[in-house]
C-alpha positions as CSV (number, residue, x, y, z in Angstrom):
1,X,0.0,0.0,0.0
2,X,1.8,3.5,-1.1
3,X,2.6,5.4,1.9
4,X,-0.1,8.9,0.9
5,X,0.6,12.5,2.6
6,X,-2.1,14.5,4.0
7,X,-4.3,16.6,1.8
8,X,-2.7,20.1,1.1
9,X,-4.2,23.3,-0.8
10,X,-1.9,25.4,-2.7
11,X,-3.1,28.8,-4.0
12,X,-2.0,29.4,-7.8
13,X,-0.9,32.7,-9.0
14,X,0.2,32.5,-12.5
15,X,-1.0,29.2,-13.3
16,X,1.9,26.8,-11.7
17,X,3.1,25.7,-8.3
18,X,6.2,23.4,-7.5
19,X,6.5,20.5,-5.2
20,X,9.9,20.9,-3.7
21,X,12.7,19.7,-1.8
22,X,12.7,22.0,1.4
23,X,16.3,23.1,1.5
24,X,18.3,22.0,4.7
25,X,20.8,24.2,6.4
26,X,24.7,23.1,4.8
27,X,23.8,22.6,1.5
28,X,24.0,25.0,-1.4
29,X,21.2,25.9,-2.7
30,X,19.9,24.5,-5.7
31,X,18.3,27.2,-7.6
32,X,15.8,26.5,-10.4
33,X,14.5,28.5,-12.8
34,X,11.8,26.7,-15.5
35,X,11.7,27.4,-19.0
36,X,8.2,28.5,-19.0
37,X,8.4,28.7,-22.9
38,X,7.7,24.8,-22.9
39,X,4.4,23.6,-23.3
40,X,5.0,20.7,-21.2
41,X,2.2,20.2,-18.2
42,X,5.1,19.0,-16.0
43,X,9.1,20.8,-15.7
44,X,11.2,19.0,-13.4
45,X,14.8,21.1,-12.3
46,X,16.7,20.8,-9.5
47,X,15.2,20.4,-6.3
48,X,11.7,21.0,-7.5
49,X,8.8,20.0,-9.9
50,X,6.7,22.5,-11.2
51,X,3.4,21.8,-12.3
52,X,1.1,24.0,-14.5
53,X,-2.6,24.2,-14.3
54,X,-5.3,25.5,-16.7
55,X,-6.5,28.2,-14.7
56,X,-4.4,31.0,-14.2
57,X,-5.5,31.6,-10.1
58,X,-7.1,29.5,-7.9
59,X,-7.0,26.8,-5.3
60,X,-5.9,23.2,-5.9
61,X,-5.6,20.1,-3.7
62,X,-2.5,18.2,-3.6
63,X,-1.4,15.0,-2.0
64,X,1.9,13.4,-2.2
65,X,2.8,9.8,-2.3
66,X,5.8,6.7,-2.4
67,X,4.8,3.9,-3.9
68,X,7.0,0.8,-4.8
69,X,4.5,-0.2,-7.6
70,X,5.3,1.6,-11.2
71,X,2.2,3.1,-12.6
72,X,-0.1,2.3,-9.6
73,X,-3.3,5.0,-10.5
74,X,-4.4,6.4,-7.6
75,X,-7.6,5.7,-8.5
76,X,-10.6,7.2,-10.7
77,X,-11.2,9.5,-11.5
78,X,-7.4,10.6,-11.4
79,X,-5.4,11.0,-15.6
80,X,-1.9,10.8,-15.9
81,X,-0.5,13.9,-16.9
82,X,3.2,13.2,-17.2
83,X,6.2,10.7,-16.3
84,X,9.6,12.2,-14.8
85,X,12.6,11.5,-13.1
86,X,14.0,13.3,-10.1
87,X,17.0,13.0,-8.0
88,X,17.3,14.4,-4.5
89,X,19.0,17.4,-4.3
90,X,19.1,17.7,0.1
91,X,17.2,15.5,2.3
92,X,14.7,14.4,0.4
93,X,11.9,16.2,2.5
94,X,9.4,17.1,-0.7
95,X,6.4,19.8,-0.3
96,X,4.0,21.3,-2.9
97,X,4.4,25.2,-2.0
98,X,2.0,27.9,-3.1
99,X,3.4,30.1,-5.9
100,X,4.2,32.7,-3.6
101,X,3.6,32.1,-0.2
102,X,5.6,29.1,1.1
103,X,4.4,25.5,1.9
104,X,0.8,24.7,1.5
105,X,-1.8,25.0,3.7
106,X,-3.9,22.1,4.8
107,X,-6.9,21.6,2.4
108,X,-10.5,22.0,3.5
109,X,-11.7,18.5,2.1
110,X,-10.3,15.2,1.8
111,X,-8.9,13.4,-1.5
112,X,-9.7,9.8,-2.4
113,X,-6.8,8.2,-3.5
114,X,-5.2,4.5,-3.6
115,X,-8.9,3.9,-1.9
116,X,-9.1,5.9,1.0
117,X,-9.1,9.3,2.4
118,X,-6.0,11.3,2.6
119,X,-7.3,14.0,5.7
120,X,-6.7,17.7,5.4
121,X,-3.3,18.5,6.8
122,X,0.6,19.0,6.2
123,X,1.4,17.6,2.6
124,X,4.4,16.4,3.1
125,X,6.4,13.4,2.1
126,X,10.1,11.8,3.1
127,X,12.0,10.4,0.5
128,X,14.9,8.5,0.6
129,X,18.2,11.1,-0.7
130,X,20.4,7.7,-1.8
131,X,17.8,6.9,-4.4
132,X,16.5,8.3,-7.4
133,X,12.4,8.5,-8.2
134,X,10.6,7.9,-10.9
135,X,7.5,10.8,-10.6
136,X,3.9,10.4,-11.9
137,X,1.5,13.6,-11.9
138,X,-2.0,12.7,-11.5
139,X,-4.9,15.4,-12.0
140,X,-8.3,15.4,-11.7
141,X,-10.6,18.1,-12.7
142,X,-8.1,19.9,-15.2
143,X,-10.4,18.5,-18.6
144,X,-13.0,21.4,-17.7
145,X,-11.6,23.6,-15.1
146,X,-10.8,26.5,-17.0
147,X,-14.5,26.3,-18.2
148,X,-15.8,25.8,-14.5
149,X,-13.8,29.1,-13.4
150,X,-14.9,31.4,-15.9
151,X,-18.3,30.3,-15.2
152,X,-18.3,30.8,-11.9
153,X,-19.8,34.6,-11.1
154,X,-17.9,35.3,-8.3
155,X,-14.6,33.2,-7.5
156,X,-14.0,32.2,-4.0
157,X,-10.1,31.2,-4.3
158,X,-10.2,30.1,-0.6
159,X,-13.0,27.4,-0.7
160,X,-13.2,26.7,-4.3
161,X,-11.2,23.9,-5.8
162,X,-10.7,23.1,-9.9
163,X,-7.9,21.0,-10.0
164,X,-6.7,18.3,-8.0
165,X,-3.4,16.5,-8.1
166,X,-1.7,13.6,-6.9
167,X,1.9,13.5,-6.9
168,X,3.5,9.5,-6.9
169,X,7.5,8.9,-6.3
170,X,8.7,5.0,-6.9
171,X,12.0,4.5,-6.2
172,X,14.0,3.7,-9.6
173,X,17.7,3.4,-8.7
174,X,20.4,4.5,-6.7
175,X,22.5,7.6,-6.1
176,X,25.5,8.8,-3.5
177,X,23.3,10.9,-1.0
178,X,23.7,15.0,-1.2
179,X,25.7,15.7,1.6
180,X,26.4,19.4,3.1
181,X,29.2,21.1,3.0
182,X,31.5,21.2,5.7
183,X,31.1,23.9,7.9
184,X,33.4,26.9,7.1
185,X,34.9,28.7,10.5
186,X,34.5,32.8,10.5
187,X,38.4,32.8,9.9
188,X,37.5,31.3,6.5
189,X,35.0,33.5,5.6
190,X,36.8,36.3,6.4
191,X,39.8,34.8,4.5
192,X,37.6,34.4,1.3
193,X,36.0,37.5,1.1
194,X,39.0,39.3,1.6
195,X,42.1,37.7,0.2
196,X,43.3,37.5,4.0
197,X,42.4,37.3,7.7
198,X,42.3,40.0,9.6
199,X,45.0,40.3,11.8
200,X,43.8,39.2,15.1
201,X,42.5,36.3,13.7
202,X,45.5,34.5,12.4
């Protein structure tokens, strides 16, 4: 049985949202930027996998899972929207984050998925830094959401929901775990900023 995250809402501004890596004290950070000119539904960069929706803003449900089966659906009436591959960058801690606003919030409804109720509450999912993933994007909702929004007189981005998405990691191989850097002393610092300690510190 996949191990499934709690429900989470992200708000969308701009029509996309990631589900990211949170990054862990030690590490250099792994900054992403995706090619937004791609038509693709799903861009996967360092540390992060960004997922574009239909409607531009608006609320959408998110759950996060591991599963060792390949191309278990979570269910119906979930579609596969794309297949990646994604390699830990830190820890391995994953989140789906608002577009602007940090990790999501808990959802106000449950999701159905794998056959039972994922509850309203921190989406977030562990995964193992010394392997790599194999990533499926489920949606719901996303065939007519754009037409649901538009239609709907006055929007309500807080308890409103057009697009649902389930987020599935199975492990695929192996890597050498992201490890921090070791810790640089103040000596060091000051050494490489400028070209030399200051005196009392040699």
């Amino acid at each position: 049985m996949p191990e499934i995250s709690h429900a989470g809402a992200v708000s969308v501004e701009y029509g996309h949202f990631p589900v990211g890596e949170l990054w862990e004290p030690g590490f250099d950070r792994r900054e992403s930027r995706p090619d937004f000119r791609s038509d693709e539904p799903v861009i996967v960069g360092p540390g992060q996998i960004v997922i574009r929706t239909r409607v531009q803003e608006h609320a959408a449900l998110v759950v996060l899972a591991l599963s060792h089966r390949q191309g278990e659906a979570p269910g119906n009436p979930w579609t596969l929207l794309a297949s990646e591959r994604y390699r830990p960058v830190y820890t391995g801690r994953m989140v789906p984050f608002d577009t602007m606003n940090g990790p999501a919030e808990p959802a106000e409804a449950s999701i159905d998925a794998f056959g039972r109720l994922s509850e309203p509450g921190e989406a977030y999912l562990a995964l193992d830094p010394s392997r790599t993933y194999e990533v499926q994007v489920w949606a719901q909702g996303r065939a007519d959401s754009r037409d649901r929004f538009e239609a709907t007189s006055k929007h309500d981005e807080t308890s409103n929901w057009y697009e649902a998405y389930a987020v599935v990691f199975t492990p695929s191989g192996e890597q050498t775990a992201p490890a921090p850097a070791p810790p640089v002393s103040r000596r060091e610092q000051l050494a490489a900023r400028h070209g030399k300690p200051p005196l009392g510190l040699r």
